[in-house]
Kinemage of the C-alpha trace (Angstrom):
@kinemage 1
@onewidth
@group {chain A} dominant
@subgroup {mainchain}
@vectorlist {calphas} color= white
{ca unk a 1} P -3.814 13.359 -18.868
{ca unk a 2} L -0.827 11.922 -18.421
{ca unk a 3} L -0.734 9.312 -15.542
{ca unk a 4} L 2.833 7.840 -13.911
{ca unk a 5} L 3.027 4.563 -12.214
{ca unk a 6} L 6.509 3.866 -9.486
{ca unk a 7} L 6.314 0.673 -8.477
{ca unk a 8} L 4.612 -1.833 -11.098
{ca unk a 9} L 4.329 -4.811 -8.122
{ca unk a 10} L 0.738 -5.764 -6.899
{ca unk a 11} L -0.592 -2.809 -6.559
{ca unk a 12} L 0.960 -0.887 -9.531
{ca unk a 13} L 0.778 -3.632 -11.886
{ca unk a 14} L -2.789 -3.866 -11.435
{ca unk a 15} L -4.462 -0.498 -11.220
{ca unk a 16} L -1.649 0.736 -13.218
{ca unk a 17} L -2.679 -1.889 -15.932
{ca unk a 18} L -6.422 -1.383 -15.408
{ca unk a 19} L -5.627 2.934 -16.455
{ca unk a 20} L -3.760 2.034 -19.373
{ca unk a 21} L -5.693 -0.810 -20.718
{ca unk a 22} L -8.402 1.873 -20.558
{ca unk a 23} L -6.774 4.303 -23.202
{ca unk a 24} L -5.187 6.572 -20.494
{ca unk a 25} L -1.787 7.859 -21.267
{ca unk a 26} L 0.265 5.537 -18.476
{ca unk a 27} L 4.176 5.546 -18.101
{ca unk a 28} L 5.048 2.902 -15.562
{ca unk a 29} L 8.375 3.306 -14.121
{ca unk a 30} L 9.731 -0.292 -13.235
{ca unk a 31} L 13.184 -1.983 -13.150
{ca unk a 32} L 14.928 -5.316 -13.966
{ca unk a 33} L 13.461 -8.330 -15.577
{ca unk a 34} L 10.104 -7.242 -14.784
{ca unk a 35} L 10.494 -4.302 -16.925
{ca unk a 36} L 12.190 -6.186 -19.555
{ca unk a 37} L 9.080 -8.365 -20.131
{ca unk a 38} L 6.634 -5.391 -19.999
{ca unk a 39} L 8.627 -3.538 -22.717
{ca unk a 40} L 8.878 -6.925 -24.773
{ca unk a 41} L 5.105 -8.559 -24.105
{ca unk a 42} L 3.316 -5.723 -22.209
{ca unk a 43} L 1.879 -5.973 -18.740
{ca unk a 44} L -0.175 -8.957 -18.080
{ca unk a 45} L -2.347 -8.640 -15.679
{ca unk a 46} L -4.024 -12.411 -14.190
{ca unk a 47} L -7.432 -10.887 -12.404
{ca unk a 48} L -10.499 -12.866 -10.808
{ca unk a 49} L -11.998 -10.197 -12.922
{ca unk a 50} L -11.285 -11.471 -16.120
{ca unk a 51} L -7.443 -11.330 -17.620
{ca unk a 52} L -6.049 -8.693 -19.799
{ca unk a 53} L -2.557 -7.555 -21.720
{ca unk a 54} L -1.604 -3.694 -22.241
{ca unk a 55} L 0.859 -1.887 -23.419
{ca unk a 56} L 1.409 1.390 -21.922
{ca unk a 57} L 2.475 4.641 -23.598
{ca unk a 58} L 5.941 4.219 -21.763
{ca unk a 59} L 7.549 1.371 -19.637
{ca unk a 60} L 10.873 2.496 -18.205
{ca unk a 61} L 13.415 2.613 -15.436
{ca unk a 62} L 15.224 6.199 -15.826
{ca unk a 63} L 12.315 8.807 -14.789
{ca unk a 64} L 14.112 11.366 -15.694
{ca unk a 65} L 13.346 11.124 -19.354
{ca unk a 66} L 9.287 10.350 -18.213
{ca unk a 67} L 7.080 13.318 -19.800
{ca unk a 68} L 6.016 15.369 -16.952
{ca unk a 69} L 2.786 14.266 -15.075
{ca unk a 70} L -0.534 14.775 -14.586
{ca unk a 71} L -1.164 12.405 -11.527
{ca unk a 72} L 1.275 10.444 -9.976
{ca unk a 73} L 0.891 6.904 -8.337
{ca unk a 74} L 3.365 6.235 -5.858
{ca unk a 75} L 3.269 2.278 -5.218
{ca unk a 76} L 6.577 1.186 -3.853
{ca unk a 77} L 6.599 -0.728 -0.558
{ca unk a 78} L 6.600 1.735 2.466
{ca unk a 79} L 10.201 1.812 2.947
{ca unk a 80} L 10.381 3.360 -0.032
{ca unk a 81} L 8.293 5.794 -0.400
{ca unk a 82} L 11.015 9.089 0.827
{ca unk a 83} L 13.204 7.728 -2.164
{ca unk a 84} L 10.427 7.134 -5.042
{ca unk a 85} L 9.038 10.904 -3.500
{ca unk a 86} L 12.805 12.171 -4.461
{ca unk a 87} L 12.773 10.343 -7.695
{ca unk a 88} L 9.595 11.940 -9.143
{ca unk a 89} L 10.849 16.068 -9.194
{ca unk a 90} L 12.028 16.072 -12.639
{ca unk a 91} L 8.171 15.040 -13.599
{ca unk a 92} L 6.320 17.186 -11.742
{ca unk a 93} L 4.624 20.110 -12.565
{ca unk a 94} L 2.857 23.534 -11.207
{ca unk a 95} L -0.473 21.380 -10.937
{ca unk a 96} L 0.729 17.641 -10.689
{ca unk a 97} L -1.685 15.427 -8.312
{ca unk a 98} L 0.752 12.584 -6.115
{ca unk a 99} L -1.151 9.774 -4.616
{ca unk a 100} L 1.248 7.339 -2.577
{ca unk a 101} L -1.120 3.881 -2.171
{ca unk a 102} L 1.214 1.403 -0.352
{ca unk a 103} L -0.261 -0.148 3.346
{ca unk a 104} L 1.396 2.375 6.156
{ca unk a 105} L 0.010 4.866 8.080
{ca unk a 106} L 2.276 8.068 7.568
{ca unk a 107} L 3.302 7.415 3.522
{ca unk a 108} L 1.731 10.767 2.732
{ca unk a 109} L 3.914 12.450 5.763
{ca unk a 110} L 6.560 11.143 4.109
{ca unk a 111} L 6.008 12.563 0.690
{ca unk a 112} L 5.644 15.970 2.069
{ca unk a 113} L 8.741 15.891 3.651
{ca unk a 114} L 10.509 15.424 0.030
{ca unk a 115} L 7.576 17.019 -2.311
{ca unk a 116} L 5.905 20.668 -1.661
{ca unk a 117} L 2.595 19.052 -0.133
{ca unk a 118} L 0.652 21.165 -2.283
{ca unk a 119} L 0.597 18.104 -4.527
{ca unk a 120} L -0.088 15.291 -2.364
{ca unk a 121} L -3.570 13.349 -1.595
{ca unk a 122} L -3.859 10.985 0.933
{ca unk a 123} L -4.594 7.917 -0.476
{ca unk a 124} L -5.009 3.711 0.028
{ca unk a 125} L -6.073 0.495 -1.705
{ca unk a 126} L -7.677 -2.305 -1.138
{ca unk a 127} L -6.638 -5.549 -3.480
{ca unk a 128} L -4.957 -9.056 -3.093
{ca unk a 129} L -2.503 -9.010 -5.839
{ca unk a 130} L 1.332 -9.665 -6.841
{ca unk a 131} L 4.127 -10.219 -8.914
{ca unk a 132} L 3.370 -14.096 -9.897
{ca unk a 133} L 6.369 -13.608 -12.573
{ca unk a 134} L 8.285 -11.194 -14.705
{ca unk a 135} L 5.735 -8.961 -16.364
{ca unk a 136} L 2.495 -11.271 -14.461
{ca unk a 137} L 0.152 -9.514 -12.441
{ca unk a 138} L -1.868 -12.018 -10.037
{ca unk a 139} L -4.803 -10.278 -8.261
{ca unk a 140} L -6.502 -13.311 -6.492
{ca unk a 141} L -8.289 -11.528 -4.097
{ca unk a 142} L -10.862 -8.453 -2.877
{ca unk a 143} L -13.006 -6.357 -5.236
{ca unk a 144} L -10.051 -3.825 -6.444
{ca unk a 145} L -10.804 -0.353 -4.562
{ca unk a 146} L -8.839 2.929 -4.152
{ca unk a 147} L -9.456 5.549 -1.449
{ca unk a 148} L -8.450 9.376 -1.982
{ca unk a 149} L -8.420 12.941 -0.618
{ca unk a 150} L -7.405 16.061 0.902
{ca unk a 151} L -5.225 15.527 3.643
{ca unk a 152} L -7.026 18.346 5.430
{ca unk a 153} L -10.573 17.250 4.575
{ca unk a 154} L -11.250 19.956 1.903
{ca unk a 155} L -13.290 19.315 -1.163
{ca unk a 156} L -11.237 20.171 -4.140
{ca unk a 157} L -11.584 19.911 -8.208
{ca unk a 158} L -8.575 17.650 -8.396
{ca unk a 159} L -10.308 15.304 -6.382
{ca unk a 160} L -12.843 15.006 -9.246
{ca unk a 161} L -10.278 14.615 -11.726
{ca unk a 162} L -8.549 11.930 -10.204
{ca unk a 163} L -12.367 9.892 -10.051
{ca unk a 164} L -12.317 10.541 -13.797
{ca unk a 165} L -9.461 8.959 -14.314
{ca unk a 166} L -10.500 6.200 -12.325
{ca unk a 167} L -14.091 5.585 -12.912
{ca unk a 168} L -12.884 5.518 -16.918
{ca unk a 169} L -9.927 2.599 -15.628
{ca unk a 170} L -13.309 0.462 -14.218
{ca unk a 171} L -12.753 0.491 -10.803
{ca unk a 172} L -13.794 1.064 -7.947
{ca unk a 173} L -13.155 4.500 -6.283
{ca unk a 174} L -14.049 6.451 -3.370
{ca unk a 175} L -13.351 10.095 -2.254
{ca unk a 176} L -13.407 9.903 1.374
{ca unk a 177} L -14.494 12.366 3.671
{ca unk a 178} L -11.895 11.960 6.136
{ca unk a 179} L -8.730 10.098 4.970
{ca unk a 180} L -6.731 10.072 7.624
{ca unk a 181} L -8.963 7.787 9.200
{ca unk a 182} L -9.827 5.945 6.214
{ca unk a 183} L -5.883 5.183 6.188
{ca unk a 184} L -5.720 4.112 10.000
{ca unk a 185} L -8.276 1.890 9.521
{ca unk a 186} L -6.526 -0.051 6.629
{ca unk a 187} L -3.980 0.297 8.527
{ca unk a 188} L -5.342 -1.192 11.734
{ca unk a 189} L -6.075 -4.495 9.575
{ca unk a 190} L -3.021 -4.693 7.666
{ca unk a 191} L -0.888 -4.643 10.463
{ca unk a 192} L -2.786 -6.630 12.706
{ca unk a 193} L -3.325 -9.494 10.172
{ca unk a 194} L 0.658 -8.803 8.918
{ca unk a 195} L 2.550 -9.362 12.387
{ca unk a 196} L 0.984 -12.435 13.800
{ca unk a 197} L 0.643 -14.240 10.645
{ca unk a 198} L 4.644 -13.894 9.383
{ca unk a 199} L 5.330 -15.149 13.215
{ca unk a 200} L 2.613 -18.133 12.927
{ca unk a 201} L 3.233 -19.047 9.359
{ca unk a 202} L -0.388 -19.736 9.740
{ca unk a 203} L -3.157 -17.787 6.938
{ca unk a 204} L -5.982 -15.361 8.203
{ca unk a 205} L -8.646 -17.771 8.611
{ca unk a 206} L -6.165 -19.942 10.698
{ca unk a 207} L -5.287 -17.323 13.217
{ca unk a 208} L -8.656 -15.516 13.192
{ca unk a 209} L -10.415 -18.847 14.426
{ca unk a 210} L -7.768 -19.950 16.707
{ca unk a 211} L -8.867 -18.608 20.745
{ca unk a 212} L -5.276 -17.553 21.679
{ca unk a 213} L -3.959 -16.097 18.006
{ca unk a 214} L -7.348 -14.649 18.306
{ca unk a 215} L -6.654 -12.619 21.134
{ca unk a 216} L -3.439 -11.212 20.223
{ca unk a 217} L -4.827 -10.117 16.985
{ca unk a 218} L -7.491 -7.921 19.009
{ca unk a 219} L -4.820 -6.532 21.772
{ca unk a 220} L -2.397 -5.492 18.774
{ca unk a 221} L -5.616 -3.717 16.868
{ca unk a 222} L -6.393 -2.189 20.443
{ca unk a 223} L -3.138 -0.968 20.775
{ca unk a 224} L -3.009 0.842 17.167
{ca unk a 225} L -6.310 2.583 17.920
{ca unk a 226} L -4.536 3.784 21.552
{ca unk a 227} L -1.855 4.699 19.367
{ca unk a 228} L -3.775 6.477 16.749
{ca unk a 229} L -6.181 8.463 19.620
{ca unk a 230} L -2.918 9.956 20.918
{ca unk a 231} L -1.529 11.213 17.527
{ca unk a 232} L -4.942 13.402 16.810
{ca unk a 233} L -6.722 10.429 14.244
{ca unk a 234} L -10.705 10.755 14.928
{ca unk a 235} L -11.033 6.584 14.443
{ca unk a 236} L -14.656 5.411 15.713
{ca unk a 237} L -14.659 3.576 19.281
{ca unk a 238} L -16.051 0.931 17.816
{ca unk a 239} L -13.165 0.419 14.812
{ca unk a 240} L -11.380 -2.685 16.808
{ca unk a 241} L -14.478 -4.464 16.563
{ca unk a 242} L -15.153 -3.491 12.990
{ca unk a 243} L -11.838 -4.750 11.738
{ca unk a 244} L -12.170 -8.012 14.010
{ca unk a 245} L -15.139 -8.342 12.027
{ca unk a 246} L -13.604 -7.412 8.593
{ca unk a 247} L -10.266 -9.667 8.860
{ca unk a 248} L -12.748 -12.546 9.776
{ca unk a 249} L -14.405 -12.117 6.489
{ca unk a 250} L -10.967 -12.488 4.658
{ca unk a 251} L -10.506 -15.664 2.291
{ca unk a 252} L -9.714 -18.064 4.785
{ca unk a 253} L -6.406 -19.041 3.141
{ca unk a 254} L -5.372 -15.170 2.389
{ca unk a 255} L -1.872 -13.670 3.735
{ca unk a 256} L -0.806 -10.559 3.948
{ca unk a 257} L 2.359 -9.394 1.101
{ca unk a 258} L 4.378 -8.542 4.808
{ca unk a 259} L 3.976 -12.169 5.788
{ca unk a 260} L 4.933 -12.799 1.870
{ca unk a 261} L 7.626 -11.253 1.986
{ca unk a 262} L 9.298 -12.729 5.099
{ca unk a 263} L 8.654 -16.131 4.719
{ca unk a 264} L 10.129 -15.958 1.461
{ca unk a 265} L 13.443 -14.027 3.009
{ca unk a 266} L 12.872 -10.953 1.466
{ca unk a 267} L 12.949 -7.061 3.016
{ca unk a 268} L 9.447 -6.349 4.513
{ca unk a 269} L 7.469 -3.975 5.732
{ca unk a 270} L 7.888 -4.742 9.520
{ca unk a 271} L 9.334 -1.608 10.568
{ca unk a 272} L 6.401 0.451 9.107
{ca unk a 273} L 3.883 -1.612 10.657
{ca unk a 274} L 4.414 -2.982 13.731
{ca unk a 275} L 7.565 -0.906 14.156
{ca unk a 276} L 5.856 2.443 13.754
{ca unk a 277} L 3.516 1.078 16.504
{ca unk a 278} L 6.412 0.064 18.580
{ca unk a 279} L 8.253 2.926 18.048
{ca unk a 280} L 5.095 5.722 18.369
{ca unk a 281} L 4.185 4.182 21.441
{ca unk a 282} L 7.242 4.815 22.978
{ca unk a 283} L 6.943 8.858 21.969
{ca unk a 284} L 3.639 8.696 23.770
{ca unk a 285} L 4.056 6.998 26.293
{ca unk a 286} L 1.660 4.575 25.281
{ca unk a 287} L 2.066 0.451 26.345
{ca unk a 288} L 2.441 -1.841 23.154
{ca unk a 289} L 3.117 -5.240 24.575
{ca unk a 290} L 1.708 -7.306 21.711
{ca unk a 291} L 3.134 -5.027 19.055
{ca unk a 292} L 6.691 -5.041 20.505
{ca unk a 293} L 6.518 -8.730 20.947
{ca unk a 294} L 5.751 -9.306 17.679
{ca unk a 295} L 8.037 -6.569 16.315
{ca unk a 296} L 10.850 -8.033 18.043
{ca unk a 297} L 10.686 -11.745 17.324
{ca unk a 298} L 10.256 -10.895 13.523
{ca unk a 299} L 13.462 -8.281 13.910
{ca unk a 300} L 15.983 -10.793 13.358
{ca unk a 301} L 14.779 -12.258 9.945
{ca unk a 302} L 13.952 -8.960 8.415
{ca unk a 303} L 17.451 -8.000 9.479
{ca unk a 304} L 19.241 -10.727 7.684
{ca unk a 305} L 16.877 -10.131 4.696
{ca unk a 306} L 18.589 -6.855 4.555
{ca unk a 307} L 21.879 -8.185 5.274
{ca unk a 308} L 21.589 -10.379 2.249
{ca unk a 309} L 20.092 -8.104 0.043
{ca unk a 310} L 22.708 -5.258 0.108
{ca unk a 311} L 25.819 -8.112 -0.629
């Protein structure tokens, strides 16, 4: 098996690292310093499960010399995930399984728009973790978890080989019997928690046990689950509460990489969070007062986070 990583940041740094320090076959496809350090010291990977170092069968930034692939991890940010779907072709083959794991609630949409979606799971994660420095994984928070399957519910072989591959990496894994919802749901909290904590500059506990953050955090959750009812997604009636109750079980100084990224001026994943909210709403006809708000006080700095990035 022969198991490609794009995107070595938090996500595929870590359960990237965790398949190849198992003895799986892993190319990860990286870029810039990062990959420089890889290729000279390995990965390093910083865990609150105990540290390790591995060195994976490849480490490289030009996929198209990448042996073809067995199952591939898409882990770029959400933006993108239409470009890393282009970049895989030359790799894949008759049979090749492609997971996208990033937060978002249409990633796999957008990899069958690019790849025949004969090879695509649905798929999520759940992990605190990041670049801490070129070649340095940091996971600092949450018991590391990925979520797979069908996009139309089926129960398939693949789905077994994929838990093969990562029961033998050591963590945890679940196929999930509906993962549309199972992605909505993650979604739900990531977004929620995302938005008002890049505008507040405050961490989860901070707005979860303030009255008035409090409330905006449950109006833009209710809003996601109006949004997600009118696109076809079976989420439970009683998910807003459930993820009220999840996000106030977060480590009370926890932030979300979105509210990372834009304090720190870089490009974010605004537009695929609250955005797609914003934006979705407005197809359906569907009021999303606290989304918008947030979406469009936050519009300015992700737009000169672009601005610089591209000089």
């Amino acid at each position: 098996m022969h198991i490609v990583i794009i995107g070595v940041g938090g996500v595929g740094g870590y359960f990237g690292g965790k398949i190849a320090n198992s003895g799986q076959k892993v190319t990860l496809v990286a870029r810039g310093k990062h990959l420089a350090a890889i290729k000279k010291n390995g990965l390093q990977v910083k865990s609150i499960n105990g540290d390790f170092v591995t060195h994976p069968f490849c480490a490289t930034n030009q996929i198209d010399t990448v042996e073809k692939a067995d199952v591939v991890l898409i882990c770029t940010k959400s933006w993108q995930v239409a470009e890393a779907a282009k970049s895989i072709q030359p790799i894949l083959k008759e049979d090749t399984i492609v997971i996208p794991l990033q937060n978002g609630a249409d990633n796999a949409e957008k990899v069958c728009s690019v790849v025949d979606a004969k090879h695509v799971l649905g798929g999520l994660c759940k992990i605190y973790s990041k670049i801490e420095a070129p070649g340095i994984i940091s996971h600092f928070g949450h018991q590391p978890e990925v979520v797979f399957g069908e996009l139309d519910k089926s129960k398939t072989n693949r789905l077994e080989v994929v838990k093969e591959v990562f029961d033998k990496a050591g963590f945890t894994n679940t196929i999930s019997e509906d993962i549309e919802v199972d992605i909505w749901s993650k979604f739900m909290f990531i977004t929620t928690v995302s938005g008002i904590g890049a505008l507040t500059r405050a961490t989860i506990g901070e707005v979860y046990e303030n009255p008035e953050t409090y409330r905006i955090l449950k109006q833009t959750a209710a809003e996601i689950y109006n949004v997600g009812i009118a696109k076809g997604v079976s989420l439970p009636e009683d998910i807003v509460h459930r993820i009220l109750a999840f996000i106030g079980k977060q480590p009370y100084d926890s932030t979300a990489s979105m509210q990372r990224d834009i304090m720190q001026g870089r490009p974010s994943e605004l537009d695929n969070f609250n955005g797609f909210i914003v934006k979705q709403g407005a197809k359906l006809d569907i009021s999303t007062p606290a989304n918008t708000f947030i979406y469009s006080c936050l519009l300015p700095m992700e737009a000169k986070a672009r601005t610089l990035k591209n000089k």
